[in-house]
RODO-2510 file (C-alpha; in nm, 4 decimals, decimal comma):
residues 204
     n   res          X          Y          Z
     1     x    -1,0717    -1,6804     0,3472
     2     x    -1,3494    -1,8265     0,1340
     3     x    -1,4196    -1,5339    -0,0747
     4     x    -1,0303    -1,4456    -0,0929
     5     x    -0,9687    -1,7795    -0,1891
     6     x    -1,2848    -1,7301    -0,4677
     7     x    -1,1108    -1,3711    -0,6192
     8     x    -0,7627    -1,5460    -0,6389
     9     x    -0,9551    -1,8083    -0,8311
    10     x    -1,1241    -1,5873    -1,1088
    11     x    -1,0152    -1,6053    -1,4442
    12     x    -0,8983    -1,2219    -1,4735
    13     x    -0,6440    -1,2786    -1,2415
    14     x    -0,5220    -1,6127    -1,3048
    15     x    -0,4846    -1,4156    -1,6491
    16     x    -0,2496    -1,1562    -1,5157
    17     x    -0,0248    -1,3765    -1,2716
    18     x     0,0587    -1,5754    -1,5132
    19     x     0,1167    -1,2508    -1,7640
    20     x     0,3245    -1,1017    -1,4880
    21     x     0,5254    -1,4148    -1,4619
    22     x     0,6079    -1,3874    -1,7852
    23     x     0,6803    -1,0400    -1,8058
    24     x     0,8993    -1,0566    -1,4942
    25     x     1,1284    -1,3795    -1,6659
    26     x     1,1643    -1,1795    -1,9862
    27     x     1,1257    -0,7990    -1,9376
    28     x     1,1198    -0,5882    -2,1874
    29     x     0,9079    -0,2664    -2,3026
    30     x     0,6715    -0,4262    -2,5840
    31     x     0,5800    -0,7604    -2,4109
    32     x     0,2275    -0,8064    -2,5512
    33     x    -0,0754    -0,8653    -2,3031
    34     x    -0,1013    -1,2195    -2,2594
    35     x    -0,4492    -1,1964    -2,0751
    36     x    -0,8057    -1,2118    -2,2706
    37     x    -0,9602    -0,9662    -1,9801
    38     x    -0,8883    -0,6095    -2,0140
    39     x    -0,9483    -0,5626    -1,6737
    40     x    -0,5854    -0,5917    -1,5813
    41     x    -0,4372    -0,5065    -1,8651
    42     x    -0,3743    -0,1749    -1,8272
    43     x    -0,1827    -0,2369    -1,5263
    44     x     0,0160    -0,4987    -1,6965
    45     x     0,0843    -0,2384    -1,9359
    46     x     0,2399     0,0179    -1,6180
    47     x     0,4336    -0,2712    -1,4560
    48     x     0,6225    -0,3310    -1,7442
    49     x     0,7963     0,0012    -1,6300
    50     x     0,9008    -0,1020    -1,3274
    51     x     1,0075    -0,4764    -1,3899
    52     x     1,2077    -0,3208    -1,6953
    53     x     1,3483    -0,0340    -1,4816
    54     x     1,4011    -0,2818    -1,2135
    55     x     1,6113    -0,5588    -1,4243
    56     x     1,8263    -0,2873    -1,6051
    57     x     1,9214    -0,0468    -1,3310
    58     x     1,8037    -0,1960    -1,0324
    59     x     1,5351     0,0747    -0,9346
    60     x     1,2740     0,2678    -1,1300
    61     x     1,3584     0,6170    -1,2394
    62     x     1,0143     0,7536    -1,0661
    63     x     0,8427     0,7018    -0,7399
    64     x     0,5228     0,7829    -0,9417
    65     x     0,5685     0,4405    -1,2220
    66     x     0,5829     0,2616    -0,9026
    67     x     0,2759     0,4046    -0,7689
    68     x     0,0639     0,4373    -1,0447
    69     x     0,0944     0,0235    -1,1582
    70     x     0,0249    -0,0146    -0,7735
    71     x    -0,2996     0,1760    -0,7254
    72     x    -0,4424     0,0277    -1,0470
    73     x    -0,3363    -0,3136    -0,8975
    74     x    -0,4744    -0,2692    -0,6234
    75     x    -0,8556    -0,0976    -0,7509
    76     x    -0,8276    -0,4112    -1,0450
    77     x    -0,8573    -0,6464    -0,7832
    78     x    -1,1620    -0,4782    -0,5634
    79     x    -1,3275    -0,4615    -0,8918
    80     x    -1,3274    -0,8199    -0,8511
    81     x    -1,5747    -0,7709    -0,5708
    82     x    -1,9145    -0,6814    -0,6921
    83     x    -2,0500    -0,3810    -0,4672
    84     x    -1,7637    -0,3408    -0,2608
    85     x    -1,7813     0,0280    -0,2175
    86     x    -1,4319     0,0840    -0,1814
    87     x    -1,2121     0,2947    -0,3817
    88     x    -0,7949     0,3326    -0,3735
    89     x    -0,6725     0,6323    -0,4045
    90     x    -0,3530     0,7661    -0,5242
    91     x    -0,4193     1,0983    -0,3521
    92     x    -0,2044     1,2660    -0,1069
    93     x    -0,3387     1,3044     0,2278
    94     x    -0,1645     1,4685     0,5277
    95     x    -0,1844     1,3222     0,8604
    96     x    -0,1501     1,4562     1,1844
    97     x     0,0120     1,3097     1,4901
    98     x    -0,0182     1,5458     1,8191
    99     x     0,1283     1,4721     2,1278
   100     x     0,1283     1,8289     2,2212
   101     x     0,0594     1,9173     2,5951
   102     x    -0,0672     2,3305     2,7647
   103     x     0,3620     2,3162     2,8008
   104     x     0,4921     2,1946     2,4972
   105     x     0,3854     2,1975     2,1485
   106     x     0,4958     1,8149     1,9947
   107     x     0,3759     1,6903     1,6413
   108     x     0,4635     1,5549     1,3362
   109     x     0,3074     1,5309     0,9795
   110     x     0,3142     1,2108     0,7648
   111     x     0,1808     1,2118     0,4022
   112     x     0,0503     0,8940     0,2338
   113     x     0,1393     0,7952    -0,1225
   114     x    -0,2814     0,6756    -0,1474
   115     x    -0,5397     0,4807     0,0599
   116     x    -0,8218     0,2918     0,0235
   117     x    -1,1434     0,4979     0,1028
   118     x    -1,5207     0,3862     0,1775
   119     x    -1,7011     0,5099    -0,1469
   120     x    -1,9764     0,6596     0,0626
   121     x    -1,8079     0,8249     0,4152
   122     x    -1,4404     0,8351     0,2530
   123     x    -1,3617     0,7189     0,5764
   124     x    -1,0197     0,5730     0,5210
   125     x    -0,9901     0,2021     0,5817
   126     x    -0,6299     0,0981     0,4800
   127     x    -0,2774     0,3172     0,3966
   128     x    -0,0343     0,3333     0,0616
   129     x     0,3590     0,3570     0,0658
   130     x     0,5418     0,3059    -0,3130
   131     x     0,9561     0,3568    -0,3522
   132     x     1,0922     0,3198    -0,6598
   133     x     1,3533     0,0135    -0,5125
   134     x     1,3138    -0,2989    -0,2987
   135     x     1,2901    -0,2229     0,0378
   136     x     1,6361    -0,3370     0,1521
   137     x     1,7896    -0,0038     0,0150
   138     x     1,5541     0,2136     0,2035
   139     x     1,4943    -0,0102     0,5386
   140     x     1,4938     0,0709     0,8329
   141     x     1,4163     0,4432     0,7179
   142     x     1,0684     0,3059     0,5677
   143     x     0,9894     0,1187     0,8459
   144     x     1,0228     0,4385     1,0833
   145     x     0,7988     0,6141     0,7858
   146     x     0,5759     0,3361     0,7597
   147     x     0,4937     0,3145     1,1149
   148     x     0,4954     0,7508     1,1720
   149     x     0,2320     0,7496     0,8678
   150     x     0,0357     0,4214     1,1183
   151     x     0,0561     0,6457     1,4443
   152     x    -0,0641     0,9736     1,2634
   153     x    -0,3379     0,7543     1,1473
   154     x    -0,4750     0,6599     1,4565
   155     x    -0,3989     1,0207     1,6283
   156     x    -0,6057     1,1952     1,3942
   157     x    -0,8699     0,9262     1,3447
   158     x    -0,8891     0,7578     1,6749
   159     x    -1,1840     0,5603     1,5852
   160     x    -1,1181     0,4181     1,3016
   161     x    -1,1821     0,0539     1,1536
   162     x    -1,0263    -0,2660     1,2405
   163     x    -1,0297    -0,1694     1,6156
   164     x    -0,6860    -0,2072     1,7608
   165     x    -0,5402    -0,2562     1,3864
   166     x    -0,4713    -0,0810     1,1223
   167     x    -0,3081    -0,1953     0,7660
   168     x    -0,0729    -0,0399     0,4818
   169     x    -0,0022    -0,1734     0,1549
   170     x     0,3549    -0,0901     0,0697
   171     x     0,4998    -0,1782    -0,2721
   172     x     0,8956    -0,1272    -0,3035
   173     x     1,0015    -0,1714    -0,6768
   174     x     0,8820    -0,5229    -0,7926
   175     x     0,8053    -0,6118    -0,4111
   176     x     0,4838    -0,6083    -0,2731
   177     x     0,4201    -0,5630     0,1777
   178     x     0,1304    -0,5929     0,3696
   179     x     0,2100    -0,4233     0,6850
   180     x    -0,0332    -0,4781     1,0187
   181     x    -0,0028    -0,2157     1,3278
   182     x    -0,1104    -0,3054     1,6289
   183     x    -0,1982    -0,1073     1,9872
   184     x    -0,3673    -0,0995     2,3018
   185     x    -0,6665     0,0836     2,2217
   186     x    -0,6625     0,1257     2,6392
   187     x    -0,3169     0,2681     2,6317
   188     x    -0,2428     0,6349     2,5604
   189     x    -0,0786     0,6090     2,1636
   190     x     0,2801     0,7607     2,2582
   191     x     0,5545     0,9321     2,0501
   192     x     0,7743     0,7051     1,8205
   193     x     1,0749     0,7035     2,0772
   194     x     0,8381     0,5177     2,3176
   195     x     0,7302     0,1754     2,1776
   196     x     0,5321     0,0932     2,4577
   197     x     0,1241    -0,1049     2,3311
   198     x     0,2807    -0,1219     1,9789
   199     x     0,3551    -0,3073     1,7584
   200     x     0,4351    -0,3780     1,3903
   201     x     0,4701    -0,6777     1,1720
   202     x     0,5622    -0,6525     0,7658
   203     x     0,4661    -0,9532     0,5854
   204     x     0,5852    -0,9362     0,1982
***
């Protein structure tokens, strides 16, 4: 909590909340960068999309607006922290969950809209979901995505960080989720239709 509390505190960011704030109470497509870092500026820049979209039809016209402004969000503030080696990603990656037995033949594939990677192994450490609105028009279809892209996760990469935990980052529109899912790394990771040694909790 110390050093989170220590990046919320720098300068650069202070810069951009309040920019954002100010952005988000009047938008419109020229506001000028009210920071002096460049850091987040050019993320400033993309929101601007999205909190115009947003105000004046109530969703962005592109997944991708929504996306982009998010990864760069996301990298501006681990740039924050010197020698982090971590990256975000805005690649796609497909992930595999299967449940398949010598009888039957039972999987699904989930694809990610980024993740944040190790800079050395690329061993992925946390998950991405963007829509272009907030997430009351898409829920409870992104939760069941959300937590299908979570089990994949673990299926193909069992032994993974965070030990019984794993996290995505979802942004929806102007709204920003933090997503934790949690199993019994003892119990056998089931299909979706059986919630038994899960669970999930959204906090945005």
């Amino acid at each position: 909590m110390a050093q989170a509390d220590q990046i919320l505190s720098d300068p650069a960011f202070r810069a951009y909340i309040s920019d954002v704030t100010t952005r988000r109470a009047q938008p419109s497509w020229n506001a000028p960068w009210g920071g002096n870092d460049r850091l987040f500026r050019v993320l400033a820049i993309q929101q601007q999309q999205v909190i115009q979209d947003t105000a004046q039809y109530g969703s962005v016209r592109s997944e991708a607006s929504v996306n982009t402004s998010f990864i760069s969000f996301l990298q501006a503030i681990a740039d924050l922290v010197p020698q982090s080696r971590r990256q975000w990603s805005a690649d796609r990656i497909m992930l595999t969950a299967d449940f398949s037995t010598p009888r039957r033949e039972r999987q699904f594939v989930a694809y990610t809209d980024g993740q944040l990677e190790d800079t050395s192994s690329r061993e992925i450490l946390a998950l991405v979901e963007c829509k272009r609105s907030r997430r009351q028009r898409h829920s409870p279809a992104v939760d069941m995505q959300e937590v299908a892209q979570m089990v994949a996760w673990v299926k193909e990469h069992p032994g993974g960080p965070g030990g019984n935990r794993r996290v995505l980052v979802s942004d929806d529109g102007t709204e920003i989720y933090i997503s934790v899912f949690r199993y019994d790394q003892d119990a056998e990771i089931r299909p979706l239709e059986d919630p038994g040694g899960k669970r999930f909790d959204a906090f945005g």
